[in-house]
C-alpha positions in Angstrom: 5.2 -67.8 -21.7 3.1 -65.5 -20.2 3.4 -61.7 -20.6 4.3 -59.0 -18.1 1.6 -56.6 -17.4 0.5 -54.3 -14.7 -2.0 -57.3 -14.0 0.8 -60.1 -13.7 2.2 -57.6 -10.9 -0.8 -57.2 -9.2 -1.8 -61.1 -9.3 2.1 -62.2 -8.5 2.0 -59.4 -5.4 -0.7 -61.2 -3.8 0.9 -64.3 -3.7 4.5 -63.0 -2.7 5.5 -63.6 -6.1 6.1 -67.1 -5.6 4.5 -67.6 -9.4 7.1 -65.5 -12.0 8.4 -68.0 -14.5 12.0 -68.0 -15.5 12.8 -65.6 -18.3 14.4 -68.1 -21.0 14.7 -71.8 -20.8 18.7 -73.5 -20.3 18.6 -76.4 -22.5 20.6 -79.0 -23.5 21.7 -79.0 -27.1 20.0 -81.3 -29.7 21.9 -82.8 -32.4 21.5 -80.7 -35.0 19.5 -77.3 -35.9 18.1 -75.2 -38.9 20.4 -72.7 -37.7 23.2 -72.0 -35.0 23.6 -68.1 -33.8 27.6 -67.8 -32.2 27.5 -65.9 -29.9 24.1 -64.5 -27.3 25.0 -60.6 -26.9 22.8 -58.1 -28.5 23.7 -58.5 -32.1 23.5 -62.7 -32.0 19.8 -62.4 -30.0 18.4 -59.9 -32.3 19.6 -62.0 -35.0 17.9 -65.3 -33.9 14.9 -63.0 -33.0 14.3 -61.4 -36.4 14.6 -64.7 -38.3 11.6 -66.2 -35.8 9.6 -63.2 -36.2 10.5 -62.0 -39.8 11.1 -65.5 -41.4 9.1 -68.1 -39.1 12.8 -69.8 -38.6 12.7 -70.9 -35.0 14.8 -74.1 -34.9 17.6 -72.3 -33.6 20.2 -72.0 -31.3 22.1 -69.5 -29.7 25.9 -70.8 -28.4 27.9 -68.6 -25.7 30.7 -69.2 -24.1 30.1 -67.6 -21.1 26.5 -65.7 -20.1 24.2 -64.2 -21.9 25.0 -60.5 -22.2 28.4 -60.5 -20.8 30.9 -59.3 -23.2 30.5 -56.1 -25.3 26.8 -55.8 -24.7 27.2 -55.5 -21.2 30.4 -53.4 -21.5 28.9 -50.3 -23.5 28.1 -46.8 -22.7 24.5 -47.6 -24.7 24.5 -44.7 -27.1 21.6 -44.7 -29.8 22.0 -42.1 -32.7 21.8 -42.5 -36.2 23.2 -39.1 -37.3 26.2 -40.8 -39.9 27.2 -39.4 -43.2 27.3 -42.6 -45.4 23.7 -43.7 -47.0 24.3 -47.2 -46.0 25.4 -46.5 -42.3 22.3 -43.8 -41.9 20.3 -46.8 -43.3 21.1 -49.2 -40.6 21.6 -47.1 -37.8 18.2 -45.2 -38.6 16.4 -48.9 -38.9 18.0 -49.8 -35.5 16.8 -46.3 -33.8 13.2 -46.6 -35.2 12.8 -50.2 -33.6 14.3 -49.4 -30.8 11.5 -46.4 -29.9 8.9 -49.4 -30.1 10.9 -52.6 -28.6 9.9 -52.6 -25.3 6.5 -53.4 -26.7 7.6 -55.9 -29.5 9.3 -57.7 -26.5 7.1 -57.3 -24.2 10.0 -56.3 -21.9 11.0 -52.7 -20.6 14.6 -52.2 -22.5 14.5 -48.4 -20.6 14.7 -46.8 -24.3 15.5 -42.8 -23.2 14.9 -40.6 -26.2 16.7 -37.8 -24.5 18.8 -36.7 -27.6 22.4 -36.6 -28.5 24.7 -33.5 -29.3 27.9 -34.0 -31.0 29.8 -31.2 -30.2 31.9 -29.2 -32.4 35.4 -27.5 -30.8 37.1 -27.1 -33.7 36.2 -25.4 -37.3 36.7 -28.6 -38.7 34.2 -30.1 -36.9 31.6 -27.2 -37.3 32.2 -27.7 -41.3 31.9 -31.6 -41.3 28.8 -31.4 -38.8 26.9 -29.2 -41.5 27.5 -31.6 -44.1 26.1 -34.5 -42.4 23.6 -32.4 -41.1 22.8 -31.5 -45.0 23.1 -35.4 -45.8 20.5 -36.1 -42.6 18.1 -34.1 -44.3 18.7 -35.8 -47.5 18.1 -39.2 -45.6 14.8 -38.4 -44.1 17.1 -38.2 -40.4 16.1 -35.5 -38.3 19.3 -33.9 -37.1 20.4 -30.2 -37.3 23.4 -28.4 -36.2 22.7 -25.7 -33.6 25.1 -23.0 -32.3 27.0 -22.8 -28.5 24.2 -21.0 -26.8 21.9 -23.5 -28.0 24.0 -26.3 -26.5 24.8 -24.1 -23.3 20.4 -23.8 -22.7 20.5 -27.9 -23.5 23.1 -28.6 -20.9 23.4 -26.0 -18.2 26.4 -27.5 -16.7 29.1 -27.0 -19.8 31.3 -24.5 -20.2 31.5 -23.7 -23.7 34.5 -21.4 -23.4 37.5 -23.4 -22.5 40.6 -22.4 -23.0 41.8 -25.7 -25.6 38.3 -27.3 -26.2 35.7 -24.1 -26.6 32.5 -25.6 -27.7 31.5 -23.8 -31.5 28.1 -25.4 -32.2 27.0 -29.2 -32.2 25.5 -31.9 -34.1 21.9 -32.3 -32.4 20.0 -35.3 -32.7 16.9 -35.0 -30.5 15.4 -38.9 -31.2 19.0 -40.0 -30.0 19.2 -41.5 -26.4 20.5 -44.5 -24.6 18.8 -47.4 -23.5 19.5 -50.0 -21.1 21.7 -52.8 -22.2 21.4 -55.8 -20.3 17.5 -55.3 -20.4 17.8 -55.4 -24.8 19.4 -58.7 -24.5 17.3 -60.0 -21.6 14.1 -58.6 -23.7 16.0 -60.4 -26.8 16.4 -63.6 -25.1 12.9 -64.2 -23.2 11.2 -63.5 -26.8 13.8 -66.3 -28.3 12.9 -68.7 -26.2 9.3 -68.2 -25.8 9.8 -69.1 -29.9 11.2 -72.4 -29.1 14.6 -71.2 -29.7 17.7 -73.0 -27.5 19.6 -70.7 -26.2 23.3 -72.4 -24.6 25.3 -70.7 -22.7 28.6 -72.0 -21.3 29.5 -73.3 -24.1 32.5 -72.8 -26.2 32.8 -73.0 -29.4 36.5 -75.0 -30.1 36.3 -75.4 -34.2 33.6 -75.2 -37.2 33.6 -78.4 -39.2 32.9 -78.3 -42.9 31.3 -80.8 -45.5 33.0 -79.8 -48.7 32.7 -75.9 -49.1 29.6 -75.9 -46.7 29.3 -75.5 -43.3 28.0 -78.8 -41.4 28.3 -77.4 -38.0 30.4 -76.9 -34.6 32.5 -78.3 -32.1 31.9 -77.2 -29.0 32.7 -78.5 -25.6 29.2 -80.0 -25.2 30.0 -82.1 -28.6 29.4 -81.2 -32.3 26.3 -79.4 -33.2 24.9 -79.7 -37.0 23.3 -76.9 -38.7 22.3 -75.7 -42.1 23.4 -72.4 -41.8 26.0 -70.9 -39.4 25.7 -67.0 -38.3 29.0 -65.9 -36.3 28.3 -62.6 -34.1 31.0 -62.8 -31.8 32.9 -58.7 -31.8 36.0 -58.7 -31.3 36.7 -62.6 -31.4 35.7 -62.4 -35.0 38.7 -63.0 -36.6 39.3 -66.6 -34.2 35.9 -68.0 -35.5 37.1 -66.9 -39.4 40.2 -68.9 -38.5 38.5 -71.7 -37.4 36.6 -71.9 -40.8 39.8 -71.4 -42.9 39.8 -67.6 -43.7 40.5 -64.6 -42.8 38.8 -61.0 -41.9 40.2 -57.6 -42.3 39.6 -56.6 -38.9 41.5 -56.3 -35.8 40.8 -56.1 -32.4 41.3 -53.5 -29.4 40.4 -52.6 -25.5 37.2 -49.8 -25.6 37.9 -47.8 -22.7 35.1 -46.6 -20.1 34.1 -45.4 -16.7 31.4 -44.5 -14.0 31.5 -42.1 -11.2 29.3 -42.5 -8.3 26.0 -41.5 -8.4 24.6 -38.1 -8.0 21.0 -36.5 -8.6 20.0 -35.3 -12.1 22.4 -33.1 -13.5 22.7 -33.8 -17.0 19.6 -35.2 -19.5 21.1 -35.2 -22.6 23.9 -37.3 -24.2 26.9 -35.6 -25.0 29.7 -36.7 -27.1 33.0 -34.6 -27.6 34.9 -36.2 -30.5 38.1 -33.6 -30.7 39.1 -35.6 -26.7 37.5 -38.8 -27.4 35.3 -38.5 -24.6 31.5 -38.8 -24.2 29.0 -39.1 -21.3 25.6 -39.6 -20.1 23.9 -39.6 -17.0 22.4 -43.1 -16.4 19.0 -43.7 -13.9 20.7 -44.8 -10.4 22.9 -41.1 -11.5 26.3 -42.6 -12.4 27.9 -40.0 -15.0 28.6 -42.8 -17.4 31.9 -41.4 -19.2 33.4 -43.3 -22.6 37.2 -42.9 -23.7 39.1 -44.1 -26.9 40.4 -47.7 -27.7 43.7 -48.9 -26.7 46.4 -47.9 -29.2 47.5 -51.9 -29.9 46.0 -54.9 -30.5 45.1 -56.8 -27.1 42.1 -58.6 -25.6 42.0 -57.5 -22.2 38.8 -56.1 -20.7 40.7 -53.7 -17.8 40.8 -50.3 -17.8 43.9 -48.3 -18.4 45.4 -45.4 -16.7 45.8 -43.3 -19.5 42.7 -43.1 -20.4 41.7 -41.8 -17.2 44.5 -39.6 -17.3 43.8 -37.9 -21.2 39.7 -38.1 -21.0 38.8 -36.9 -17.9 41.4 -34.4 -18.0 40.3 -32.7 -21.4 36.3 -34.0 -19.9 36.9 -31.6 -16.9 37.4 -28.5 -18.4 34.1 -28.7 -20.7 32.6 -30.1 -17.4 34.2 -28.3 -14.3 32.2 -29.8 -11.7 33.8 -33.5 -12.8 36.8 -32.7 -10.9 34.8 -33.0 -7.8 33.1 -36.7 -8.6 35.1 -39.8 -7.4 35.3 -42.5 -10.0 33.5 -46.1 -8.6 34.8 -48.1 -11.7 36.5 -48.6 -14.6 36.6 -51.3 -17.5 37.3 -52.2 -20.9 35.0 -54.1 -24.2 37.1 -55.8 -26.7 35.9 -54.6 -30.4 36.7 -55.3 -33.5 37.9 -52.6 -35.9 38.0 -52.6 -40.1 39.8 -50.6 -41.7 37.2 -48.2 -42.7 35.5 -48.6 -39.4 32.2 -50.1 -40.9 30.8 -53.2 -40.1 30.6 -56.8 -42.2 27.7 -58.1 -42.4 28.4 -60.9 -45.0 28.3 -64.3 -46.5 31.9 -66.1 -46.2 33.7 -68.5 -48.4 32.2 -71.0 -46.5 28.4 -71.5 -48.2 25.9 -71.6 -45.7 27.9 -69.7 -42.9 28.2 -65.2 -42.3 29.5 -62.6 -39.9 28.2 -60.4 -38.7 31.3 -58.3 -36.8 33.5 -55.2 -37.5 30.8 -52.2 -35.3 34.2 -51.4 -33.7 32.7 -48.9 -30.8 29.3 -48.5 -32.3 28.0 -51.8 -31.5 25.2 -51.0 -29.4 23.3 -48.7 -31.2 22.8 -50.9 -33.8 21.2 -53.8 -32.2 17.9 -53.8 -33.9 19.0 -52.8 -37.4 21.8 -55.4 -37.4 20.3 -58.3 -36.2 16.6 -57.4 -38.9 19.1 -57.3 -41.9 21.5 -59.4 -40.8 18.3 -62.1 -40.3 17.1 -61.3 -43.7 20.8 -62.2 -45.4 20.8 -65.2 -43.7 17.1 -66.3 -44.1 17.1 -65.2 -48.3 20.6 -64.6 -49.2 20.2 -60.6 -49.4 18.8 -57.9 -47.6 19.2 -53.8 -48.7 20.3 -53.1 -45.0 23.4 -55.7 -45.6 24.0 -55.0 -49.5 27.2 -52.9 -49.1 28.8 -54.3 -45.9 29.8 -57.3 -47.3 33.4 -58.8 -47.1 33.8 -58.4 -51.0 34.0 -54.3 -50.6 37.9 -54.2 -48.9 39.0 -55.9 -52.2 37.1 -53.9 -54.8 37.7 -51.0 -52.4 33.8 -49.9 -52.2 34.8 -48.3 -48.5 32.3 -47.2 -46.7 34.5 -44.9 -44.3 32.8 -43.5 -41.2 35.9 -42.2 -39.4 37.0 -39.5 -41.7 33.3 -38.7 -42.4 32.5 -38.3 -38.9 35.8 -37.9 -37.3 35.0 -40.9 -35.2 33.5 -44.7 -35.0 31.5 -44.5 -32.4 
């Protein structure tokens, strides 16, 4: 496959770009592989990715059931920090930032990576006291994060008003390696490199049941007929718990609607990510101007991908009056990312009852930002049985309650 290059756009200019190869090949299945991948989003790509580049395993395929890119990856507000309180979670997240600062290279694609930094702010004293301590545990992590006060965060963004009347703004949580990239272009990136490898990546293709040989995994049914395989990895979000089914177990996970919205476009207002975890809101500016604006999850168990009135209602409302000049924006639209939730809203990243198969599930709303970091250690676990990324976020830790529990360390999952 040939790279891209400021030459390749030259040469292709010339001759009206009649030339430009598609991306990734759409094959057929073959009969049987080294290893399947369910599921071609971020997290399954990197996954097949870093076991071709890492482990020299590239008979692989990558099954979707619809396109490549189309459920949660494409349904994010593509947040990248790695400012959590938990060794293991700093560990991951702070692998996943690092390689995202250098992917566009490794992939030879331009995944937009904006290192334009992230402040979690702090409106209540409870926050301000659980912000220094992960600040404090940062430092012990080799993270580079510090709390700064409100005037700091009024110079960083211009257009806050840090004295509301129910949300005043008391410090934040400053991470200024943080950012956002853009997600279709990581998958995209993702899948051109996979199949430049010699990796099969099907899409349209449902996975309908996971057949076993004993207490191994021999493959899947899918509508195109049964696939063999060695060794199965599952990375589906929040239809998790319907593959563990299929397989004969069960995960400690559940799964809910992730709320978010865009307005329409205006010039450069805001260049810094801003999360405000006392509403549930956060927001970015993206590059065509949208004020990209996340929400909460759906209080019950569904799997719809709309957006819900109330969350309009409850985070713009409480979004407006730390940002005034959102009441003027019109909102262009609206939708919703099914993700799967655990009860200590960490991830799994495990081997299963089933020897020779793992998931790779549970990021809840911080799926994103992990891309990198969960598909290199959740390509080592499956390549050599272990990897230090993966160690504590296997399945085992619910029932020797090892919880590794993000929510009330951070105050939220995202």
């Amino acid at each position: 496959m040939r790279r891209y290059s400021a030459f390749a756009i030259a040469r292709e200019a010339a001759r009206h770009h009649s030339g430009w190869e598609r991306a990734w090949r759409s094959p057929q299945p073959k009969a049987s592989y080294d290893v399947i991948i369910v599921g071609a989003g971020g997290h399954g790509l990197a996954s097949a990715y870093y076991l071709g580049k890492n482990f020299g395993i590239t008979n692989v395929a990558v099954i979707e059931k619809g396109w490549l890119g189309g459920g949660n990856t494409g349904r994010n507000t593509t947040i990248i920090r790695s400012n959590y309180l938990q060794d293991p979670s700093a560990a991951i997240y702070e692998k996943a930032r690092r390689l995202y600062e250098t992917l566009s290279q490794d992939l030879n694609y331009n995944v937009m990576f904006s290192p334009r930094g992230v402040i979690m702010l702090a409106q209540t004293h409870h926050e301000v006291r659980g912000y220094l301590r992960t600040a404090h545990a940062n430092a012990l992590q080799g993270i580079e994060t510090k709390f700064i006060d409100k005037h700091q965060v009024k110079k960083l963004v211009p257009i806050m008003n840090i004295d509301g009347p129910r949300y005043p703004v008391l410090g934040g949580l400053w991470q200024p390696r943080g950012g956002s990239a853009r997600h279709d272009a990581v998958a995209w990136g993702y899948a051109r490199a996979c199949s430049d490898m010699g990796m099969d990546i099907i899409q349209q293709t449902e996975v309908t049941g996971i057949r076993r040989d004993g207490g191994a995994v021999a493959g899947v049914e899918t509508t195109k007929g049964f696939i063999g395989c060695k060794k199965l990895g599952v990375v589906v979000a929040g239809h998790s718990g319907v593959l563990a089914e299929m397989a004969g177990f069960r995960l400690p996970l559940e799964s809910v609607a992730l709320q978010a919205l865009v307005s329409e476009p205006i010039k450069p207002i805001m260049d810094v990510v801003v999360m405000a975890n006392t509403v549930h809101g956060y927001m970015s500016q993206s590059d065509k101007g949208e004020m990209v604006i996340g929400g909460g999850t759906d209080g019950y168990n569904n799997y719809t991908q709309r957006g819900s009135f109330h969350h309009i209602e409850e985070t713009v409302r409480a979004l407006i009056e730390t940002f005034p000049m959102l009441s003027r924006l019109k909102m262009l639209r609206q939708w919703g990312g099914i993700v799967d939730i655990t009860g200590d809203r960490s991830p799994i990243l495990s081997k299963t009852p089933v020897d020779g198969m793992f998931m790779n599930c549970g990021w809840g709303t911080g799926g994103f930002k992990s891309i990198p970091g969960s598909g290199w250690g959740f390509a080592e676990l499956m390549a050599k049985g272990h990897s230090p990324l993966t160690a504590e976020f296997g399945i085992e830790r619910f029932r020797e309650g090892r919880f590794i529990d993000e929510s009330v360390a951070a105050g939220v999952a995202h």
